[in-house]
C-alpha positions in Angstrom: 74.6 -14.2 -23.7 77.4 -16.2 -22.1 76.7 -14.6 -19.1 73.5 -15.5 -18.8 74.3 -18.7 -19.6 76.9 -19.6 -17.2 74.3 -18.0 -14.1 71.8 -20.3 -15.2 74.0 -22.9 -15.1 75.3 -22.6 -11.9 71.5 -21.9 -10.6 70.9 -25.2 -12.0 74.1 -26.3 -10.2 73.1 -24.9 -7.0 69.6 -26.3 -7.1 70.6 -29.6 -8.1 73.9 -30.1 -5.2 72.4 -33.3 -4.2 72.2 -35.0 -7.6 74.4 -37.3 -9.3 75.8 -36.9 -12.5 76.2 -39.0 -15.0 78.4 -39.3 -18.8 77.7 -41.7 -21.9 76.9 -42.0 -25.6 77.0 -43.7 -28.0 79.5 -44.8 -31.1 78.8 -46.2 -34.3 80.4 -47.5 -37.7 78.7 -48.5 -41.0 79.7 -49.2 -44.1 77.6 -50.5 -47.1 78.5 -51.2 -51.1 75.9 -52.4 -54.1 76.7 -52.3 -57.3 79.3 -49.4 -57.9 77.5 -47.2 -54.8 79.5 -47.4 -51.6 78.6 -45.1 -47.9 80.6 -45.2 -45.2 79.0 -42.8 -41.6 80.8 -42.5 -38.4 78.7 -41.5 -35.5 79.5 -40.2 -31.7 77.1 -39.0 -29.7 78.3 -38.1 -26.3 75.7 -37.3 -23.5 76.3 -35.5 -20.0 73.2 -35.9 -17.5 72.1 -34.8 -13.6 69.4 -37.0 -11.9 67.7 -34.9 -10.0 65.7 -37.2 -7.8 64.7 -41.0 -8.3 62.3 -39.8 -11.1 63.3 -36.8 -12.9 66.7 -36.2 -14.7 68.1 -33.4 -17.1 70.9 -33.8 -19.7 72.2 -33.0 -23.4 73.0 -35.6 -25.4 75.6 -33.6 -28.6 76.2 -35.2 -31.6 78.6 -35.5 -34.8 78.6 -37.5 -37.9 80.1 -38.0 -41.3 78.9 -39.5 -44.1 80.9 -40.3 -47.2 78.9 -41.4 -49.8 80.7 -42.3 -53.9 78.4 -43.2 -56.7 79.4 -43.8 -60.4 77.9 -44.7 -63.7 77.2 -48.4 -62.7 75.1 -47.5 -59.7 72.4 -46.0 -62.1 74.2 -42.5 -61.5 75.6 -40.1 -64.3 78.7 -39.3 -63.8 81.0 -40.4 -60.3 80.1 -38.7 -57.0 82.5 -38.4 -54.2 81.0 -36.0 -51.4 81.3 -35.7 -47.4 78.3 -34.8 -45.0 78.7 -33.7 -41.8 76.0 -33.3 -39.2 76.4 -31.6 -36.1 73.3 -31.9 -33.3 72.4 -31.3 -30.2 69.2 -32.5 -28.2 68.9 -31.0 -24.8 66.1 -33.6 -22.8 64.1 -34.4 -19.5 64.1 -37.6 -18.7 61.4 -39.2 -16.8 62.0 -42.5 -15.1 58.6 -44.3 -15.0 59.2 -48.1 -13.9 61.9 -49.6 -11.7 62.5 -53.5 -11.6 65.8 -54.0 -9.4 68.4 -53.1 -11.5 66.0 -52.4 -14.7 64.7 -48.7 -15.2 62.3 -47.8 -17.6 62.3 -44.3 -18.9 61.2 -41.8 -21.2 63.0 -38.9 -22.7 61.1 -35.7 -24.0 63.5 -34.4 -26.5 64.3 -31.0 -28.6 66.7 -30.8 -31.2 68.5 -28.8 -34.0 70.6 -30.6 -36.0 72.6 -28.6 -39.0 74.1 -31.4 -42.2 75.6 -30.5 -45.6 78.6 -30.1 -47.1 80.3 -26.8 -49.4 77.3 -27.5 -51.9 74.2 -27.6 -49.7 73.5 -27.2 -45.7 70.3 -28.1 -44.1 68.7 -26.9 -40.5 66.4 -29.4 -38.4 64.2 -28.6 -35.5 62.6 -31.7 -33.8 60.2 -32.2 -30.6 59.8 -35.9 -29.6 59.4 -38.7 -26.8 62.4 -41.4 -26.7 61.2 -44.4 -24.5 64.5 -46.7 -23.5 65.8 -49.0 -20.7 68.7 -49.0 -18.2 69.9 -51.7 -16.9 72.4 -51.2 -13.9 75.3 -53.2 -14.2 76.5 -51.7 -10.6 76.2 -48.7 -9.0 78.6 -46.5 -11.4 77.4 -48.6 -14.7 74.6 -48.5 -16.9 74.0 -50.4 -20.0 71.6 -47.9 -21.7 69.1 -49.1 -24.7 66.7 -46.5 -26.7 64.4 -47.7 -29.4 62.9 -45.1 -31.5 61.0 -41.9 -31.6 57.5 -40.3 -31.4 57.7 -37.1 -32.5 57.4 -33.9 -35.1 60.5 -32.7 -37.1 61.2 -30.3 -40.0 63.9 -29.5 -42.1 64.4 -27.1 -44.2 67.5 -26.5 -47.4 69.8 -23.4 -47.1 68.9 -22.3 -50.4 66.4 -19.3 -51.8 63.3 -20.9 -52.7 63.3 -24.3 -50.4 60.3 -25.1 -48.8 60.5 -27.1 -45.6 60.1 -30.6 -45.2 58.0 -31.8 -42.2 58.0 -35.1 -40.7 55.7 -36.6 -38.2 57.6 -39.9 -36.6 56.3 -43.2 -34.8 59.1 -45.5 -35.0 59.1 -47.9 -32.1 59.5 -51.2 -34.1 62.4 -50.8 -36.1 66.2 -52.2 -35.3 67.5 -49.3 -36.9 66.2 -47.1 -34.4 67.8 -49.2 -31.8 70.7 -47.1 -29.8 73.1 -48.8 -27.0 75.2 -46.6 -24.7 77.0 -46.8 -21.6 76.4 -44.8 -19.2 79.0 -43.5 -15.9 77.5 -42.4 -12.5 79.5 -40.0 -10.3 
């Protein structure tokens, strides 16, 4: 399997000599507290890209977070609650750029993804097909400021236990700030 993998990549390599690489993500920090309940998640989400052409790119954005979430009796739970989830993901895309306004670009990403959260208690697989629409805004020729609003697209998840039944979600979020991602972006 490695094998194969590392040809494929250097096919891809091969084909794509001409094209210019590019590295970014995206970090994040939150922190929340009500009434005895308090979650704290840490987020990176690095991505590694090749345009090949003016129109067309390729990339893999991987991700990590941790969640830390404590409950206790005052927060309407019984008992105190003290647990770490940890996601890991990874969302290989093509990226079609579909507008360009100077140093604006308008694009669209068609995603699939497989994330994997729990902790020692419970882990959960989720598979994920979906359309990203977002902006780049060149800042010079080896900088991008990078903005991605939402998702349209079909997800499921499913519990690593006997008996689960899968949840299925079908998403149109365009309109909401918490969907909102920045990123920078690098341009060899």
């Amino acid at each position: 399997m490695k094998k194969i993998f590392a040809v494929a990549l250097v096919a891809m390599m091969t084909m794509t000599a001409n094209a210019q690489v590019y590295v970014g993500g995206t970090v994040g920090l939150k922190s929340m507290s009500c009434d005895g309940t308090s979650a704290t998640s840490f987020t990176i989400n690095p991505e590694l890209g090749y345009n090949l052409n003016d129109s067309w790119a390729i990339g893999v954005n991987v991700g990590y977070a941790t969640n830390n979430i404590a409950y206790d009796n005052n927060g309407g739970f019984a008992g105190k609650l003290d647990k770490n989830v940890n996601t890991f993901s990874v969302s290989p895309y093509v990226r079609y750029t579909f507008a360009k306004l100077d140093k604006v670009n308008f694009f669209a990403d068609g995603i699939v993804s497989y994330a994997n959260t729990g902790n020692s208690d419970l882990k959960v697989n989720a598979f994920g097909v979906g359309i990203q629409p977002g902006v780049a805004i060149n800042l010079n020729e080896k900088v991008s400021f990078v903005a991605k609003l939402g998702q349209i697209g079909y997800s499921s998840a499913k519990a690593d236990v006997d008996g689960a039944k899968a949840v299925n979600q079908i998403d149109f979020s365009l309109n909401s700030l918490a969907a909102l991602n920045f990123g920078l972006y690098f341009n060899f």
